[in-house]
DRENPA-532162 format. One record per residue (C-alpha): y, x, z. Coordinates in steps of 0.1 Angstrom, whole numbers, padded with zeros to 4 digits, always signed. Layout:
<nodes>
YXZ ...
</nodes>
This chain:
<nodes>
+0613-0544+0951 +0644-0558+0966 +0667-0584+0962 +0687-0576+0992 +0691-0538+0997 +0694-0502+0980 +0657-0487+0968 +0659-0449+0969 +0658-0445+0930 +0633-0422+0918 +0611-0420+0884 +0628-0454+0872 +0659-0437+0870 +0663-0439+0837 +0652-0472+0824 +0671-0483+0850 +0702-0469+0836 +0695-0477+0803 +0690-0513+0816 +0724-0511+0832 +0740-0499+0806 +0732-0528+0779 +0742-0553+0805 +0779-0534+0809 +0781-0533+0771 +0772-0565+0766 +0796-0580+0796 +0826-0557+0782 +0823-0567+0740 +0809-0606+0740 +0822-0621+0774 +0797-0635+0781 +0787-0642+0821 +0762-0632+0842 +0736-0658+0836 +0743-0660+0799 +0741-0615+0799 +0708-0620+0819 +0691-0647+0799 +0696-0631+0765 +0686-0594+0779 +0651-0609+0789 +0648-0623+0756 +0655-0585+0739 +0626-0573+0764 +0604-0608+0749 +0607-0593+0715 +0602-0558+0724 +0572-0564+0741 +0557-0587+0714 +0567-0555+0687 +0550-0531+0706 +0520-0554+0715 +0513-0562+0684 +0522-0526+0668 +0549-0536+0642 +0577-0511+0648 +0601-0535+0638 +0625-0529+0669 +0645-0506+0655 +0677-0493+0639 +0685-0462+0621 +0712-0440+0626 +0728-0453+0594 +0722-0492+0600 +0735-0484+0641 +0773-0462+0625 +0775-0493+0603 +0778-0519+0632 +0793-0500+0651 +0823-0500+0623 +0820-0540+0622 +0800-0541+0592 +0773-0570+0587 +0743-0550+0584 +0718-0577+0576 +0688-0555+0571 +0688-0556+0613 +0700-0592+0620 +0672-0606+0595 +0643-0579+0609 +0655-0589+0646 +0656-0632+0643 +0621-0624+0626 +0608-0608+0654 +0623-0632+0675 +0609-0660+0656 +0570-0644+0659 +0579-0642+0698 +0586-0675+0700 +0552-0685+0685 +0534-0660+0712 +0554-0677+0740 +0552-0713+0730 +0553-0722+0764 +0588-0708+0778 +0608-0707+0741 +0619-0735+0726 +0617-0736+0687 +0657-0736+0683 +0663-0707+0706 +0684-0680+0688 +0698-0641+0700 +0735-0650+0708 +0746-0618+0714 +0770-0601+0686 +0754-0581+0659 +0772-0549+0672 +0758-0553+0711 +0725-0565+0696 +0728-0530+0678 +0737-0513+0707 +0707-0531+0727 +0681-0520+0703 +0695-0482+0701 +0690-0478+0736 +0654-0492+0738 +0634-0482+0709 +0626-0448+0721 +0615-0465+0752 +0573-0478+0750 +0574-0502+0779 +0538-0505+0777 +0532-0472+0779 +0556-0463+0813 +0547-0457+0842 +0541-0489+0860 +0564-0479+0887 +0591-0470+0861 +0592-0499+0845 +0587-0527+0870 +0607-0511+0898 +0638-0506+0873 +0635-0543+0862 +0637-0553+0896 +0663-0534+0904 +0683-0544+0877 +0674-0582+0888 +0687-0576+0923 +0722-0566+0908 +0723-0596+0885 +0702-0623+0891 +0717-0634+0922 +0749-0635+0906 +0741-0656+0875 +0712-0676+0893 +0716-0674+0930 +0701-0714+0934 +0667-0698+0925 +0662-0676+0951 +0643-0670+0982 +0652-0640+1004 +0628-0613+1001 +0624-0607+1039 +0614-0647+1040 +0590-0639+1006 +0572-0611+1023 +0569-0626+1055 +0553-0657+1041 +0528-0633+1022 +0519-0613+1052 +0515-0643+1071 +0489-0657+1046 +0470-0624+1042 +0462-0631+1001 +0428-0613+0989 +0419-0597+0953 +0393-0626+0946 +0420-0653+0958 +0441-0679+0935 +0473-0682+0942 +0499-0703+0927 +0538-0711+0932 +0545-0746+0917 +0584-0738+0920 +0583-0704+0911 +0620-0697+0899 +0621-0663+0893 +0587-0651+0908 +0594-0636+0938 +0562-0649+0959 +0540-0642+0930 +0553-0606+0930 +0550-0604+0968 +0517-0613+0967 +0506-0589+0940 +0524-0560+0959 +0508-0571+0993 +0470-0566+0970 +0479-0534+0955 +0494-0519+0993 +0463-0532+1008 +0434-0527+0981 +0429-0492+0966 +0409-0504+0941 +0426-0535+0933 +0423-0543+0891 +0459-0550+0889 +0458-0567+0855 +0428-0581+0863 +0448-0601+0891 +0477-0613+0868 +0455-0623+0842 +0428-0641+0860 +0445-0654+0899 +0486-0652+0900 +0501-0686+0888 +0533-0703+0883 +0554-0731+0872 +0587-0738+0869 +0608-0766+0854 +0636-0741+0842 +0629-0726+0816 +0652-0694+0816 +0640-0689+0855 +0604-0692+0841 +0611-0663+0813 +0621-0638+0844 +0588-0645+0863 +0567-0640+0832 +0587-0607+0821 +0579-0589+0862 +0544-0602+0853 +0544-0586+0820 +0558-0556+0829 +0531-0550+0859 +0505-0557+0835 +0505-0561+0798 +0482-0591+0791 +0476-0629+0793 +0503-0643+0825 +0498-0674+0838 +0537-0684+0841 +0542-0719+0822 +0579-0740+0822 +0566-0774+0833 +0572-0799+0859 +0549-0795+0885 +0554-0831+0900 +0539-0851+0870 +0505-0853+0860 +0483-0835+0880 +0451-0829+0857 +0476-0821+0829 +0488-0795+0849 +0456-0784+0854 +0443-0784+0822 +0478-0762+0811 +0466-0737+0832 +0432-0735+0820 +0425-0741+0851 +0404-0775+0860 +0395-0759+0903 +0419-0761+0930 +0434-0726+0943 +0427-0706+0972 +0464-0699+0984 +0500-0716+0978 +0529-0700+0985 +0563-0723+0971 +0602-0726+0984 +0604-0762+0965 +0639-0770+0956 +0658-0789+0985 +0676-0820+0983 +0671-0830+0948 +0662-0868+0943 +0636-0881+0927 +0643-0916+0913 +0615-0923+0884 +0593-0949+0898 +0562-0944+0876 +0566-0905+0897 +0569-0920+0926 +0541-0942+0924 +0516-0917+0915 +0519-0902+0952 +0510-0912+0984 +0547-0899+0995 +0562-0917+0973 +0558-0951+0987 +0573-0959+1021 +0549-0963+1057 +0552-0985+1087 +0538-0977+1120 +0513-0996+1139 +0505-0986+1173 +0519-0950+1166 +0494-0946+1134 +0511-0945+1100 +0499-0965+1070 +0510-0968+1037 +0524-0998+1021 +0525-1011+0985 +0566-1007+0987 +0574-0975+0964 +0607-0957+0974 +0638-0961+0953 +0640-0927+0953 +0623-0897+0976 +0632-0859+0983 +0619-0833+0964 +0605-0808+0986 +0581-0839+1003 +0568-0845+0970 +0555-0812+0966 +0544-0806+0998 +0519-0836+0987 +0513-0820+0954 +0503-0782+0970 +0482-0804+0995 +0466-0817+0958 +0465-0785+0942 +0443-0766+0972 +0407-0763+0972 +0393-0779+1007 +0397-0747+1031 +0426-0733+1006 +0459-0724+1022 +0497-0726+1023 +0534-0714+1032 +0557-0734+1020 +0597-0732+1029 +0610-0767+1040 +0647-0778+1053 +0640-0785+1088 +0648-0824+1090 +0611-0821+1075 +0600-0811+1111 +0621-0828+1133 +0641-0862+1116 +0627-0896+1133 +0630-0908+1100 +0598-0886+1086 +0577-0889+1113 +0552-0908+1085 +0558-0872+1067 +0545-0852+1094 +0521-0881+1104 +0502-0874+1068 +0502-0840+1070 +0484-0842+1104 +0458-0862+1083 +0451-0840+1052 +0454-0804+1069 +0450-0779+1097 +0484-0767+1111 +0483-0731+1114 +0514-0722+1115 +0553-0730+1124 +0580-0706+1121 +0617-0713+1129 +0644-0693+1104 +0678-0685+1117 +0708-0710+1105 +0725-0681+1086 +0691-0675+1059 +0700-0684+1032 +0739-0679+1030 +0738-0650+1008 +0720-0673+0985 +0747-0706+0982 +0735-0724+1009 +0737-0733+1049 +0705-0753+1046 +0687-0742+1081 +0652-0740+1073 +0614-0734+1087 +0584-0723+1070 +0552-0750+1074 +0517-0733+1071 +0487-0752+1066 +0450-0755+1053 +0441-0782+1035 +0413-0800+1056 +0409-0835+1040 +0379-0845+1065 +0402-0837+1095 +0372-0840+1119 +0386-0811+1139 +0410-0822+1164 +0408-0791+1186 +0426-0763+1181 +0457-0741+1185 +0490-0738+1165 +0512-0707+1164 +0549-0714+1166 +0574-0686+1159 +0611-0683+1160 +0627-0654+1142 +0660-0643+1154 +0667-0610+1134 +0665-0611+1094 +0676-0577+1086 +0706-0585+1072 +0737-0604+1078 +0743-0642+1069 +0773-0634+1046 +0777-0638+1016 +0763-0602+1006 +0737-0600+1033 +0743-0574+1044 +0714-0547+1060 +0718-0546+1097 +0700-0515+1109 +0680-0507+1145 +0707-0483+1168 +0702-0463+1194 +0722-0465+1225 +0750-0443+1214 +0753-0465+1184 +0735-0445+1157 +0713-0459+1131 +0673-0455+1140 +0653-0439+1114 +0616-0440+1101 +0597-0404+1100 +0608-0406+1058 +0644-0403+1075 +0651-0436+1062 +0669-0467+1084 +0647-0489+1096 +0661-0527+1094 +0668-0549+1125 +0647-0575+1120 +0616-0592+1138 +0593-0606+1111 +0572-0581+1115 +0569-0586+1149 +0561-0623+1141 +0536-0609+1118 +0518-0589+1146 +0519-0617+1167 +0504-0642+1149 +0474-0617+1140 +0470-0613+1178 +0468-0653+1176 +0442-0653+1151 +0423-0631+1170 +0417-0659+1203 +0447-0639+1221 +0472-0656+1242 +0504-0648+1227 +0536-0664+1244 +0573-0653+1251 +0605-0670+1240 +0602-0662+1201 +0567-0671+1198 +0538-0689+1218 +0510-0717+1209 +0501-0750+1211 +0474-0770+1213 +0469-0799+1183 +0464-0825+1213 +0500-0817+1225 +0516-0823+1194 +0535-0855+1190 +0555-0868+1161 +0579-0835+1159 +0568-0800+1148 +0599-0782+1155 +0599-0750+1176 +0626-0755+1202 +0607-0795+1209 +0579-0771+1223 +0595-0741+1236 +0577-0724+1269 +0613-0733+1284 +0613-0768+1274 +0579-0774+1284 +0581-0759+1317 +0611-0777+1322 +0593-0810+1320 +0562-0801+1339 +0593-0794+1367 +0604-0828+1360 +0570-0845+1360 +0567-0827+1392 +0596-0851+1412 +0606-0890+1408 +0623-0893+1372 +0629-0925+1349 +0640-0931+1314 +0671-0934+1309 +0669-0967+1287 +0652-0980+1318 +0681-0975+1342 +0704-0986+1319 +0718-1007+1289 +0725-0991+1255 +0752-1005+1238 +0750-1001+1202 +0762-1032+1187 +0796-1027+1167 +0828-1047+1185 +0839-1081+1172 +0875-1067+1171 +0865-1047+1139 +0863-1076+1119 +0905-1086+1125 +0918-1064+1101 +0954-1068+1116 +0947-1060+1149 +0960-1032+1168 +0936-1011+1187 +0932-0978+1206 +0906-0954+1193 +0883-0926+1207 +0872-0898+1193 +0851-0869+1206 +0876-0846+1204 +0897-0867+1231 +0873-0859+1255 +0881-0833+1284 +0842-0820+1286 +0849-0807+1323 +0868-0836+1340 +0843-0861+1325 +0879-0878+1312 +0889-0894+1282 +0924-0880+1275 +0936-0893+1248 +0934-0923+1222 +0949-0931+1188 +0967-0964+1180 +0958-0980+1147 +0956-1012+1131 +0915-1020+1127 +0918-1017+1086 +0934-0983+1093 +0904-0978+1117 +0879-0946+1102 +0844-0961+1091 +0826-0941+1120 +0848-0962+1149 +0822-0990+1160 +0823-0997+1198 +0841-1015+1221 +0845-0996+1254 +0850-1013+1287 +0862-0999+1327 +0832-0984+1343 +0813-0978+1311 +0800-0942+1307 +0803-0928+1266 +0781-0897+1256 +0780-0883+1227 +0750-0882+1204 +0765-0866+1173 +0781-0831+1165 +0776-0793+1166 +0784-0798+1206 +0759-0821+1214 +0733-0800+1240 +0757-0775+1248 +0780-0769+1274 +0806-0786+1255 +0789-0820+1255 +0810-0850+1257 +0807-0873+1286 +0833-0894+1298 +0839-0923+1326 +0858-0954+1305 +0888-0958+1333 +0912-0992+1334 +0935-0973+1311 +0913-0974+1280 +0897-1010+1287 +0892-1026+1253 +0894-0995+1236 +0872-0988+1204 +0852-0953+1199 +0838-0937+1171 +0799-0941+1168 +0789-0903+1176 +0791-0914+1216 +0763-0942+1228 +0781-0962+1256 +0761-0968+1288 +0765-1000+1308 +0747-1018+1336 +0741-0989+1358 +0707-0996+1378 +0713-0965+1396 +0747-0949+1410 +0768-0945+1380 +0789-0919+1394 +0752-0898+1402 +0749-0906+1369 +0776-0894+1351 +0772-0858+1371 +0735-0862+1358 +0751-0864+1319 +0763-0830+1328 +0734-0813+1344 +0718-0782+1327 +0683-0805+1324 +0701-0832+1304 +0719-0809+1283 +0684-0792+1273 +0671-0826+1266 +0696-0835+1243 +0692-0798+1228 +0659-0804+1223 +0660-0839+1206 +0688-0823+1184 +0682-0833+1142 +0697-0825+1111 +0710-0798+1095 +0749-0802+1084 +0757-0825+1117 +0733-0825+1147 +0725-0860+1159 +0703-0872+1188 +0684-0906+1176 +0689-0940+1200 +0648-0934+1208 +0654-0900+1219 +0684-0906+1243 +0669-0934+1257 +0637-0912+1265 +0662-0885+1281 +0648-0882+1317 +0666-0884+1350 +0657-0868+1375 +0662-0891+1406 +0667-0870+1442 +0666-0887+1479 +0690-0915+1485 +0709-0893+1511 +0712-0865+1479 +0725-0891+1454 +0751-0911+1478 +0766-0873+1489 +0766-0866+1446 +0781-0902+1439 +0809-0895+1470 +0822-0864+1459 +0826-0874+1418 +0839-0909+1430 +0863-0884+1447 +0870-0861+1426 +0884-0889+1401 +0905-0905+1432 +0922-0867+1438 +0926-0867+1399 +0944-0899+1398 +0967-0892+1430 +0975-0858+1411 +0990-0883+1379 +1008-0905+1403 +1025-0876+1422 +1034-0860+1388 +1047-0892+1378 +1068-0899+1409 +1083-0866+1401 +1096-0878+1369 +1105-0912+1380 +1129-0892+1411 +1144-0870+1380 +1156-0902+1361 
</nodes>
């Protein structure tokens, strides 16, 4: 299957186009859109199933009831044996229909719908046929209608392969949308077990859940379709009552293997939710150990609810992949989060994603993928984590994702021995890796490497840990460094100036920076209730600002700037910290704001998705790295310089103006 690029088309041909041609018919004579088309196509394949399972014949229409419609005639003999059928469906699949549900399609594409399909046993195709065409059709429509619901399939199958699921293994998705990992997983059994017992596996170990009930239709249909039998799909909330959920499944154990992309963002305000988890009530720190307090959250994130509930829903030793945003695995702010999952499981695995993942699919989120076993006695404090970055997806991060193939030198497209294009990607090399890893070998270049639990501190994001990151600090442990809150102050206190709303004042931005003359530029007059919400400090002569916020922050484009006479009193905007009371050279300093080590520092400490910020701890753990007296005085001479030639450059301008007058 593929939700991303062209299958080579074979035996499903024909369902396929049958499939295709219903949803163009429908599309062209109801207007409907593509969710609406999609939704009331899977329940048409509901009630075609349930006719053929239960051997009533009932889908149907003559040639004479189908030239009838087709002249705009009500021909109630197929509209009243249709809603019946409908209605019996309903009762088989209590759990995803609602009791008011109704066909809203016009009589005349319902006709047209049912003339196509009743010659068609989709119990009796060929597995292939029928599952491959449904997916097919899904990749050409579902993303369209329903895009918010899913995961790339690169990402999907990577997750599988990463978790290696067995025949005799439970596996669940407690956000399953439209049941892509569940699918994975089955096609990872069947490639991998000759003798799997395919229905045997949907019936007894594949389960899902999924608030939406539409999405949960679509998972239970690819189910259906790959085996004919009882599915294990249910429309619920998987955040409320645990042994309720449970006891819905028919299923009282835990399961051997999670797999979930849990939706992002969404809030979660009901208190009597919130209380019933551990996550849901907020943590202070005590001598760097989190504890819980009796405070519930006003409201919490989604996706850290469920990583508690897949933690709840494991057996001990079970395991899972879960997607998460990456402020998950890096934010100051959730260092309780990844505190507590330190203390209920065994980290096997962290694997970076590229920014552009998920842009085909509606959003920019940038994202990592958390593995874990659930290990509630944590006695085992000894042992290594894999971290992986992957850099190629296979496809592009428009809005089509695009495939990008492998080329050769001359620029031609590399192919497999089936003659087909192999995709540029480097999961699979991640994969192969991380096998190697679970073997006891030592793996490490710059997109993947380990790490031993005793080195992990409160971040578990893979750049924090990089081989070049790490060897840059055993180089700096190696000479004389200091913190840099230690060698200076950190002024973060907003300016009394902001709270006269008629006064006039000069503001700085970022952007009036000049990044390679260490200079601020320019500033902005306006009156303080004028003022943007973000300006907050007062900036005096001698002062250095450096920016802690932005897509620049890191990278050769950092701001840092030396506060001259000329913009004494001035006010800046809160993504620069301003240093003051320099224990050190300030001029060394300032050259060290600009060094290659400081920049990877502030790289490093980088959070957040939308706009990168550097927290007050981390800058003020940013290490200097302090040379010989004699090295800093000849650094501090030539930048002290450098600003004197700078200014008698201005003056000389200027006297050339004044001489023109």
């Amino acid at each position: 299957m593929s939700s991303l690029f062209d299958l080579q088309l074979t035996k499903e041909d024909n369902l396929l186009k049958k499939f295709e041609e219903i949803h163009d018919y429908i599309y062209a004579n109801d207007g409907l859109s593509p969710q609406q088309i999609l939704e009331e196509f899977v329940k048409i394949l509901f009630i075609k199933i349930f006719d053929e399972n239960e051997s009533l014949n009932q889908f149907t229409i003559s040639t004479e009831e189908w030239n009838e419609v087709k002249t705009g005639k009500a021909v109630h003999s197929i509209t009243e044996r249709i809603s019946s059928l409908f209605e019996q469906t309903k009762q088989a699949y209590k759990d995803i229909f609602d009791n008011d549900d109704r066909i809203r399609i016009s009589p005349i594409a319902l006709g047209f719908t049912i003339n196509k399909l009743q010659s068609i046993s989709l119990l009796n195709s060929s597995q292939d046929a029928k599952g491959l065409a449904f997916q097919k059709f899904l990749s050409h429509h579902e993303k369209d209608g329903r895009g918010q619901f899913f995961t790339p399939e690169p990402v999907i199958d990577f997750c599988v392969a990463m978790m290696q699921p067995k025949p005799n293994e439970t596996i669940i998705d407690p956000a399953c949308g439209s049941g892509g990992f569940l699918m994975s997983a089955l096609k990872y059994l069947q490639n991998n077990y000759a003798k799997l017992d395919t229905k045997k596996v949907v019936s007894k170990n594949l389960f899902g859940l999924d608030i939406n009930k539409s999405i949960a239709r679509i998972a239970k249909m690819k189910l259906l379709l790959e085996a004919n039998g009882k599915t294990n799909v249910l429309c619920t909330n998987s955040l409320e009552d645990l042994d309720s959920i449970k006891l819905s499944l028919s299923h009282s154990g835990g399961f051997d293997l999670i797999l979930a992309n849990p939706p992002f963002g969404a809030k979660i305000t009901n208190t009597a939710t919130l209380s019933k988890y551990d996550l849901g009530y907020k943590w202070t720190n005590h001598n760097k150990e989190y504890y819980k307090t009796k405070s519930v959250y006003p409201n919490q994130n989604a996706e850290i609810l469920f990583i508690e509930r897949c933690l709840q829903l494991l057996n001990e030793g079970g395991r899972m992949g879960i997607v998460l945003p990456n402020g998950n695995f890096e934010n100051p702010s959730l260092e309780y989060l990844r505190y507590y999952i330190k203390l209920k499981a065994k980290i096997l695995a962290i694997v970076n994603l590229p920014q552009e993942t998920f842009i085909p699919f509606g959003t920019g989120v940038k994202t990592s993928l958390l593995f874990l076993e659930k290990d509630t006695p944590n006695t085992i404090r000894q042992y290594p984590i894999f971290f992986g970055r992957v850099r190629k997806l296979g496809y592009q991060g428009n809005k089509n994702g695009t495939p990008l193939y492998q080329k050769d030198k001359y620029g031609q497209v590399i192919k497999d021995s089936n003659k087909q294009p192999i995709l540029d990607e480097d999961f699979s090399v991640i994969v192969e890796a991380y096998k190697e890893f679970q073997k006891g070998q030592i793996i490490e270049n710059e997109n993947y490497f380990s790490l031993s639990y005793e080195e992990l501190n409160g971040r578990f994001d893979f750049d924090f840990y990089s081989p070049e990151n790490r060897k840059m600090f055993s180089n700096l442990d190696s000479g004389k460094t200091v913190r840099l809150g230690d060698i200076c102050d950190i002024i973060k206190i907003k300016s009394r100036k902001l709270k006269d709303q008629n006064l006039t004042v000069e503001y700085v931005e970022l952007s009036d920076i000049n990044t390679h003359s260490y200079e601020i530029i320019n500033s902005t007059t306006y009156q303080v209730h004028e003022l943007p919400s973000r300006a907050c400090y007062e900036i005096q002569e001698g002062d250095i600002i450096t920016a802690i916020a932005g897509n620049s922050v890191g990278t050769r484009k950092h701001a840092t700037a030396l506060v001259t006479k000329e913009f004494e009193g001035s006010i800046c905007t809160n993504g620069f910290r301003v240093l003051r009371n320099f224990k050190i050279d300030s001029y060394f300093l300032l050259f060290f704001l600009k060094s290659e080590v400081f920049l990877k520092q502030m790289f490093m400490y980088r959070t957040g998705a939308a706009i990168p910020n550097v927290s007050d701890i981390d800058l003020a753990n940013t290490l200097i790295n302090i040379p010989s007296d004699k090295t800093m005085k000849e650094i501090s001479k030539k930048m002290k310089r450098a600003f004197e030639l700078r200014q008698e450059s201005r003056n000389q301008i200027e006297s050339i103006n004044l001489e023109l007058v």
